[in-house]
N, C-alpha and C positions, 0 to 999 in steps of 0.2 A: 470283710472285717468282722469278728467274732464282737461278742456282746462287752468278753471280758476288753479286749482289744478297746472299742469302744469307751467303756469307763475310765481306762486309763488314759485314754487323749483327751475325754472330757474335763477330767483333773490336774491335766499338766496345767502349768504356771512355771513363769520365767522366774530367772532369779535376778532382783529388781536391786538387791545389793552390788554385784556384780556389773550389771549397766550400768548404772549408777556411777561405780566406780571407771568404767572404761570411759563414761564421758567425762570425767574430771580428768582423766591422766590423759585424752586425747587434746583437751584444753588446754596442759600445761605448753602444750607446742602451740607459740603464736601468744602467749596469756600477756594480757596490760595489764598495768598498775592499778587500773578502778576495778579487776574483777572479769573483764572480758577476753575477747580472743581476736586479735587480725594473723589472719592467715590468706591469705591473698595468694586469689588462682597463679599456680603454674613458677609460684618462688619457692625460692630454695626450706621453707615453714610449709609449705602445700608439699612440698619432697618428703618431708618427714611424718606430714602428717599420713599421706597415702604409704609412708613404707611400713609405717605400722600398725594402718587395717591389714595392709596385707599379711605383716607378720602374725596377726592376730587370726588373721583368714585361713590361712597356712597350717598356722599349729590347732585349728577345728577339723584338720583335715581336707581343706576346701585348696580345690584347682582353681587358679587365677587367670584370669583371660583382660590382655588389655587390647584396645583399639585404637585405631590412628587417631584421631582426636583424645587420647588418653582418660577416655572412661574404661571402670575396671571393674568386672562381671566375678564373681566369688562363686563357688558353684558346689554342693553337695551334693551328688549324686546321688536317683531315685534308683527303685527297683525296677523302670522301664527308661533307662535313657532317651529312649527314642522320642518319646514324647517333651514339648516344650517345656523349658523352666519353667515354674513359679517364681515370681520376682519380685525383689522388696526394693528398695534405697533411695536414694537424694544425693546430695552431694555434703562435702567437709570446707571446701571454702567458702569463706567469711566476706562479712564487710569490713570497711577498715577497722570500725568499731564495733565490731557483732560481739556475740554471746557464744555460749560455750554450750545452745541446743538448735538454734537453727539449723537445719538439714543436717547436722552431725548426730541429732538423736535419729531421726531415717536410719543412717546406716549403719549406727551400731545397733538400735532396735532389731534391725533382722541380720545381724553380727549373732545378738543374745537368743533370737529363735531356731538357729543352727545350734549354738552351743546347749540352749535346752531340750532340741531332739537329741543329741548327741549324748548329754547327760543320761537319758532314758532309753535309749539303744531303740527309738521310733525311727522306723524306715519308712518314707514316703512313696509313691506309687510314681508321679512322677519328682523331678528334679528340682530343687531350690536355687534359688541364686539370688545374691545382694550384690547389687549396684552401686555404683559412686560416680557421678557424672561432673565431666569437666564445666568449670567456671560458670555453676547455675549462677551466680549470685550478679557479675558482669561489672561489678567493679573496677577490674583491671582491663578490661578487656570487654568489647562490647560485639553480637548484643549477647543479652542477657539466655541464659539456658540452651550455652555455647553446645556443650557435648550430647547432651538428650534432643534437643535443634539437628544438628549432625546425622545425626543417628536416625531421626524421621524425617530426614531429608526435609527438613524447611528449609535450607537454605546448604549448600555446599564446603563440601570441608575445605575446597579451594581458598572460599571465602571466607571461611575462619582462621583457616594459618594464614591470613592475608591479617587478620587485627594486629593494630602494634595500642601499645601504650604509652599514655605519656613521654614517656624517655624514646620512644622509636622500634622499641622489642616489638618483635613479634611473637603470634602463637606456635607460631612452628618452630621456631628460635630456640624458645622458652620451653617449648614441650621436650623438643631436642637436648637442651641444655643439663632437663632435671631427670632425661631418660625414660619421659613415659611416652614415647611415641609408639608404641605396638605395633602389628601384621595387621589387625582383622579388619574389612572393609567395613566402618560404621553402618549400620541396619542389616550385617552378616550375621545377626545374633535371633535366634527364635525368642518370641513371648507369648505364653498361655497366658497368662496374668501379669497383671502389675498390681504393687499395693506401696503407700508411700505413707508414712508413719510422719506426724510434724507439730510443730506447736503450732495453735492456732494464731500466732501475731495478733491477737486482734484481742477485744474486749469481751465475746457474746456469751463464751461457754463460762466464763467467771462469774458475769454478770444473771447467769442461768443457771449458777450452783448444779453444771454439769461438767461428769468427768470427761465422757468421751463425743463427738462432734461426727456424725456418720458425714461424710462431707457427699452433697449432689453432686458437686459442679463448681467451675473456677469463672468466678463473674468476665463477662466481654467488655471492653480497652477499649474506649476512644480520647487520643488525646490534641486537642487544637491548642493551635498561638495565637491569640487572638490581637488587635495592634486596632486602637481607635487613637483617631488625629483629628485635632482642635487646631487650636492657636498659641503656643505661648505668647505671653503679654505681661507687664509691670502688674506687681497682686497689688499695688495701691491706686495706682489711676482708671483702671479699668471697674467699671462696676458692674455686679452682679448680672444685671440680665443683658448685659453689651459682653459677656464672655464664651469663650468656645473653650470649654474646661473639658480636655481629655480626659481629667484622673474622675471627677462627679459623673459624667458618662458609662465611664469603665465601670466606677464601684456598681453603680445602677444592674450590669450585666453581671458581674461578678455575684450578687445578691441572687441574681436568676440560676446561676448555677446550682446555685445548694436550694433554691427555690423547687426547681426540675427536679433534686435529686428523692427532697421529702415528699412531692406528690406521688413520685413512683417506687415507696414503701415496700416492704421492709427492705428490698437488695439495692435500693438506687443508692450511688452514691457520687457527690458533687463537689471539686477540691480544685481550689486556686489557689496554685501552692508557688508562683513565679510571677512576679513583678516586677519589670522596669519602667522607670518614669524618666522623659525626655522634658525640660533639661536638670531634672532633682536637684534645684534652687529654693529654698527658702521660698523666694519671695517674688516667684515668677511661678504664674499660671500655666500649667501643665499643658505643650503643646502637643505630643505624644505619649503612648502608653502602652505597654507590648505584655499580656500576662497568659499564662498557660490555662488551659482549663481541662479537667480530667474527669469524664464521664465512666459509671460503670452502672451495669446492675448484671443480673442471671439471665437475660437472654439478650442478643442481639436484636430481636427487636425492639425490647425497653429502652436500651441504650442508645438507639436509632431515634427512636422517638425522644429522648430527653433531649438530643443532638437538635434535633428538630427544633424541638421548642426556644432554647439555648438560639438557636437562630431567628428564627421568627421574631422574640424580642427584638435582639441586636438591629435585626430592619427596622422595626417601629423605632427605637431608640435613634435612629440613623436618620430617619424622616422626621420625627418630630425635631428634634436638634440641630438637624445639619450637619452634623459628623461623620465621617468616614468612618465603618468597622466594618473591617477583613477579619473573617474567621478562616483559618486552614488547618485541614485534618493533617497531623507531622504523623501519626500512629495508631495502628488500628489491632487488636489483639480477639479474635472471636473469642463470643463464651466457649463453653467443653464442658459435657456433661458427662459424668460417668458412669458407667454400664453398671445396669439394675443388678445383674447377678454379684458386680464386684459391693456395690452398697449394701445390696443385702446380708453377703456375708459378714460385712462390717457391724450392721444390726444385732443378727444373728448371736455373733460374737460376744456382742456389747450384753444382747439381754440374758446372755445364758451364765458371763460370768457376772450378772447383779450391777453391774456398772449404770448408772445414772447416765442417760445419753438424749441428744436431741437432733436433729437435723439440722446438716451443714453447710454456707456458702464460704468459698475463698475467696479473698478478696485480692487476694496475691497470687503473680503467676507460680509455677512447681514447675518440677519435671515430671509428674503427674499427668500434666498438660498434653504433652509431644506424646507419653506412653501412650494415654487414651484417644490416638488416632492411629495406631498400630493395634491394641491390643485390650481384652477389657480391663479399664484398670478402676480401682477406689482410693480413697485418702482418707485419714483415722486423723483427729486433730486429737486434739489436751491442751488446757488452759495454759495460758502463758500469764505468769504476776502482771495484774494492771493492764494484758495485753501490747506491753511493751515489748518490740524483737528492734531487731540491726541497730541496738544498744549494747553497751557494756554492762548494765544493771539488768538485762533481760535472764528471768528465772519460770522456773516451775519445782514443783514440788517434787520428790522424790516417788510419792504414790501415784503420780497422776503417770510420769516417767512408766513407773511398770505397768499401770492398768493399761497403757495404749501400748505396750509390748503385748500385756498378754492379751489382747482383740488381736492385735497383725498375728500373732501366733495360731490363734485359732479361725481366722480369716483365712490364711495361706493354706493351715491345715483341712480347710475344709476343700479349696478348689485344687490341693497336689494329690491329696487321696492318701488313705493310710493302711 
């Protein structure tokens, strides 16, 4: 690559108008009344919204490749095929109430990096390609990060065209139905890279008056149902220390949860987000109590250890009382850290175009996730308004939208070669 060569890829920039605008008109398919988008994996709105990345893919120039599980690989050809894509995307379906940038900035962000090499006639060394992966989101259809799952073989496409929905549909039905069922054997596709462009859902980079988020790694999953058994009894004839109060027991554990999650600082985090109360009367003492509890931090072993401790109470709590509490793991999601060379070039990115950046944990799974146990991959976050996401009020700013375009640009461009 010449010196002059060189300055001119140092100076590219996306055009943030443009994105900008392909996320609004890809919005308008699926848009509700308060401002958001349900487009829901594998319906006749997920039909329209994929027919027109593609058309959009298409007229970049870009060959389309779909696969049995109905993810769909967009592809601009380098000046050595031979060698492995560079790869961007996320996926376009929504929750029933999502937003108009969850995973749908992913893939038109590296939509708008094709069209801005394309604008400046830069040929890459090797091959780009934008991704769109079936039903990351798992609303319709469980589990969650159905098609990138598929494709790293977590779990078999058997077993995906086996999900039905509510109504009895299946994925294979449904895939069948709206025509995206492809040739290619899911994990038939080379990856040199991955990179995966997203809002950050979360509160940190706002709260950090930073623009870009180099992300490490997607915090590790444990999740139990936890079920302590008392007594119900009359709330008026029974006196206080003559009671076996499931629900004062629980809260007691419940309290340990976010207890566990603030000793193990900054990534821990501790959520009892599920409550049933047996028999939820008024005025009868609580004789069962069944609540979820949801452990995370940045490695498996913190998470292990909060799990621990989260247990350990619940005994003491069980001996001193007399209570029964059963803890059971329903879900277990390891951390996944992401290769140093793909972070760096996220840095790199961030500090050469002056962007304000810090380093970053997810606290939510990606398709990120499945990439980076094939292939290296990183993730570029950007504040989200309030850290609000799988809302209809979830927003970001226009600037923020192009500065984590123009990182995945200059990211890609550094690991496809120019």
């Amino acid at each position: 690559m010449s010196l002059q060569t060189a300055h001119n890829v140092d100076a590219l920039r996306v055009d943030g108008d443009r994105l900008w605008q392909s996320l609004m008109e890809l919005a308008k398919i699926g848009a509700t009344p308060k401002g958001g988008v349900c487009r829901l994996t594998l319906t006749d709105l997920d039909k329209q919204g994929r027919d027109l990345v593609i058309r959009w893919a298409r007229e970049a120039g870009m060959t389309v490749t779909i696969d049995k599980i109905g993810n769909g690989f967009m592809r601009r050809a380098g000046r050595n095929n031979s060698l492995p894509p560079i790869v961007t995307g996320s996926h376009i379906d929504t929750q029933p109430t999502g937003g108009k940038f969850d995973g749908n900035y992913g893939v038109l962000a590296g939509l708008e990096v094709v069209r801005t090499l394309n604008d400046r006639g830069i040929e890459t060394e090797a091959p780009i390609e934008v991704a769109f992966w079936t039903n990351e989101e798992g609303s319709r259809f469980v589990p969650v990060m159905m098609g990138s799952g598929v494709f790293a073989k977590a779990f078999t496409l058997e077993h995906a065209y086996a999900a039905r929905d509510t109504e009895g549909k299946s994925v294979k039905e449904e895939l069948t139905r709206i025509g995206y069922i492809g040739e290619q054997e899911p994990g038939n596709h080379p990856i040199g890279a991955y990179f995966e462009t997203h809002i950050e859902q979360g509160p940190v980079l706002e709260d950090n008056d930073k623009t870009i988020g180099v992300v490490q790694g997607v915090l590790g999953i444990r999740w139990f149902d936890c079920t302590v058994t008392g007594m119900e009894a009359h709330a008026g004839p029974t006196p206080m220390a003559l009671r076996k109060d499931a629900m004062q027991v629980a809260t007691h554990l419940m309290q340990e949860v976010v207890a566990a999650a603030l000793r193990h600082a900054p990534h821990g985090r501790g959520t009892v987000g599920m409550v049933h109360v047996h028999p939820n009367s008024r005025n009868v003492i609580p004789g069962r109590v069944k609540f979820s509890i949801d452990l995370r931090n940045s490695t498996d072993a913190l998470v292990d250890q909060m799990a621990d401790e989260v247990k350990a109470h619940a005994a003491k709590l069980g001996k001193d009382t007399g209570l029964d509490i059963q803890i059971e793991l329903v879900s277990s999601y390891p951390a996944q850290g992401f290769h140093a060379d793909c972070i760096d070039a996220v840095a790199r990115a961030a500090q050469k175009l002056g962007y304000s950046n810090m380093p970053a944990v997810s606290g939510a799974g990606h398709d990120a996730v499945y990439m980076a146990k094939l292939a290296p991959s990183g993730m570029i976050f950007i504040p989200c308004k309030d850290g609000i996401s799988h809302n209809e009020i979830e927003d970001a700013k226009p600037e923020h939208i192009t500065a984590g375009c123009n990182v995945l640009l200059h990211a890609m461009l550094e690991r496809a070669g120019t």
